[in-house]
C-alpha positions, 0 to 999 in steps of 0.5 A: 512470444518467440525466441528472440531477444529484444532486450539483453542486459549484460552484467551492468552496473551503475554507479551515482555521486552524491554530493554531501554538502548540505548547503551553498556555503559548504559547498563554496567551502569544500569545493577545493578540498578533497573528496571526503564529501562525495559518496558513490550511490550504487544504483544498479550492481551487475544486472543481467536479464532478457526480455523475449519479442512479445513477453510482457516484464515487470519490474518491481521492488522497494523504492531505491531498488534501482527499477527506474535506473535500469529502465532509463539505461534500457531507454538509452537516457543513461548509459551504464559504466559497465556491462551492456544493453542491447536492443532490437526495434523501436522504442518508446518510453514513458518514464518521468513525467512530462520527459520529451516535452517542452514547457514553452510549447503547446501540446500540439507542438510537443506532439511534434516534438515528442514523436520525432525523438520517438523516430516519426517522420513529420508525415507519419505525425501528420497521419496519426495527429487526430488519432493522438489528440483524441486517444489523449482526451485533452483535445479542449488544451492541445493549443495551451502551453504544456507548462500549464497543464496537470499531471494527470493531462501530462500523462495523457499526452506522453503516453498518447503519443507514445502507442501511436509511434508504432514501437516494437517495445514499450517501457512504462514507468509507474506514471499510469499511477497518476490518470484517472481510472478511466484514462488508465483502463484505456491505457491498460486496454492498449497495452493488451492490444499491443501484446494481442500484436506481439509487442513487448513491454516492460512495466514498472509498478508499485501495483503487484496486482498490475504487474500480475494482470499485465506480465509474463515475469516479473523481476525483482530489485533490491538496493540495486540488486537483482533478487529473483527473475521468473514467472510473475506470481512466484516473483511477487511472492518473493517479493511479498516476503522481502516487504514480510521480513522488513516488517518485521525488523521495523516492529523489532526495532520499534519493539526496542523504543517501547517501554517494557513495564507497563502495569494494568491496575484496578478493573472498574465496571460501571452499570452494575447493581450491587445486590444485598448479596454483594454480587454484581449484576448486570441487567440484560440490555443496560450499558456496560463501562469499563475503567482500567488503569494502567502505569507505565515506567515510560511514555507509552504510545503507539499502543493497543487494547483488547478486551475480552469478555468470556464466562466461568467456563472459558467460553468467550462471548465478546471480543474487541481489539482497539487496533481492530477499531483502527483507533489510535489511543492518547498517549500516556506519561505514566499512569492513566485510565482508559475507559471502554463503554459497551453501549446496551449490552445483551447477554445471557443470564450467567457470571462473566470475567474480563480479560485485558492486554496491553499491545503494542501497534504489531500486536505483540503483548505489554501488559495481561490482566485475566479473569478480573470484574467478575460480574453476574448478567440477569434478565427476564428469563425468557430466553436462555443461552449467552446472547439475549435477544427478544425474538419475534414469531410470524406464521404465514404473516400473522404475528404470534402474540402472548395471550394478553395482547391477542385480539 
């Protein structure tokens, strides 16, 4: 990588008119009024960047943030309406899917088609057309129209011809998404060829681990606006954060939809032995069942249980968070039981409380209820310790046996 810049964008700005007519008639209906009906998108709001010969940039942010605008304004397929983009060597791009081909066309002849927009000459073509066929892996439907070929058989060929039309800069716009793995590890082993040969590439991806593997910076976008441009992993980092915060005012706002009032009721065990005492004991090793009833004021959905058993201490032996379990409960209207099965449960003789929350999706806490279900564990008094288990003793692979089972 040196000094000089093969790609400067000055200050520019690019601007969208969004037709609001929902349908044909409104359409028919408003064509002479006036223009209350359009609304200027701004798409890119006065971005200014360089990209050095031989860096490697990414391009990254949510989607509507205006990476592919600005991509195809470095491409020369739009132009911006204010600033300027200069560029220096050829260029190839690989932007939307299939753009440069012609569907009516076999694929043989959108290698002509495509290469000659990317500035080869028909003997440059000739020389590289076996090379592009077999880089594409499609060579079975070269003579088939493009129109029936997939998406993935798509990309294959655009970006085939692209790296074999020599460019100085390449601009590649999330399509390696859409090829298979091993497609795209031949595209990524070319890319790093192509930046062993001092080319530069600017890459758009949703991938931040392809935009850290691949680049030198990256440059973050949001709602048209450049938020940051420096070294890749700081930029990602940034990055990261944006997508943090938004989180976090989406679980805001579905904060604000969730009821408020919800109530965890009676705490039901199941599988319990009433001794003559009255206390509840659990054998060692049976199954455990839990009922627990809740109320709510309004629908609840979206929610989560967490369970917790821990003894008279406060020392907590069994954990379990429904959202953890990635199960998605039943919605309840107003009043429901929930029942949780703990099948063969094997604790150490001792007495035992439940804790239980209500959560909703993001966590955040709805409903307690502590230290309810006491319950008593009995077992055969061999072990000791809160887990119970039947051990097995080896020496030099001779089992130890108790005395009425040696031999």
């Amino acid at each position: 990588m040196n000094d000089i810049n093969v790609i400067e964008v000055d200050n520019v700005s690019k601007h969208f008119v969004i037709n609001q007519d929902k349908s044909l008639k409104e359409r028919i209906v408003n064509a002479a009024r006036s223009r209350k009906h359009r609304a200027k998108y701004t798409a890119l709001d006065r971005i200014s960047l360089e990209v050095k010969a031989g860096e490697s940039l990414g391009l990254a942010g949510p989607n509507g943030s205006g990476k592919s605008t600005l991509l195809k304004l470095i491409g020369g397929i739009l132009a911006p309406d204010s600033g300027e983009v200069r560029v220096r060597g050829r260029l190839a791009a690989l932007l939307e899917l299939g753009a440069g081909f012609h569907p009516d066309l076999t694929g043989i002849e959108n290698i002509y088609l495509n290469a000659s927009i990317l500035g080869l000459s028909e003997e440059e073509i000739e020389n590289q057309l076996d090379s592009i066929i077999d880089f594409s892996g499609i060579s079975d439907f070269i003579g088939t129209q493009v129109k029936f070929y997939s998406s993935g058989m798509y990309v294959r060929l655009a970006f085939a011809v692209a790296v074999h039309s020599d460019p100085d800069i390449l601009l590649v716009d999330e399509v390696l998404a859409v090829g298979d793995e091993p497609f795209q590890r031949k595209c990524m082993n070319k890319i790093r060829e192509f930046q062993e040969e001092g080319r530069s590439i600017i890459l758009v991806s949703h991938s931040a681990d392809q935009i850290i593997d691949v680049c030198d910076r990256a440059a973050i976008l949001q709602k048209g606006k450049l938020v940051t441009l420096g070294p890749v992993r700081d930029s990602m980092s940034v990055l990261h954060r944006a997508y943090q915060q938004e989180r976090l005012k989406d679980a805001a706002r579905i904060e604000e939809s969730t009821p408020t009032s919800v109530e965890i009721g009676e705490v039901s065990p199941n599988g319990l032995q009433r001794l003559a005492n009255g206390q509840d004991v659990l054998i060692s090793g049976d199954d455990l069942t839990l009922d627990i009833e809740l109320s709510t004021e309004k629908p609840l959905k979206k929610y989560g249980i967490e369970l917790e058993i821990e003894n008279l201490a406060g020392v907590s032996l069994f954990g379990m968070d429904t959202r953890r379990l990635q199960l998605q409960m039943p919605d309840i209207d107003q009043t429901g039981t929930v029942r949780i099965t703990l099948p063969k449960l094997y604790l150490g003789e001792d007495t035992y409380v439940f804790n239980i929350k209500v959560v909703t999706e993001f966590g955040v806490p709805l409903a307690t209820k502590s230290n309810t279900g006491v319950f008593a564990v009995r077992s055969d008094g061999m072990t000791t310790g809160f887990i119970k288990t039947h051990p097995a003793v080896e020496v030099d692979g001779a089992a130890a046996l108790p005395p009425g089972e040696q031999s």
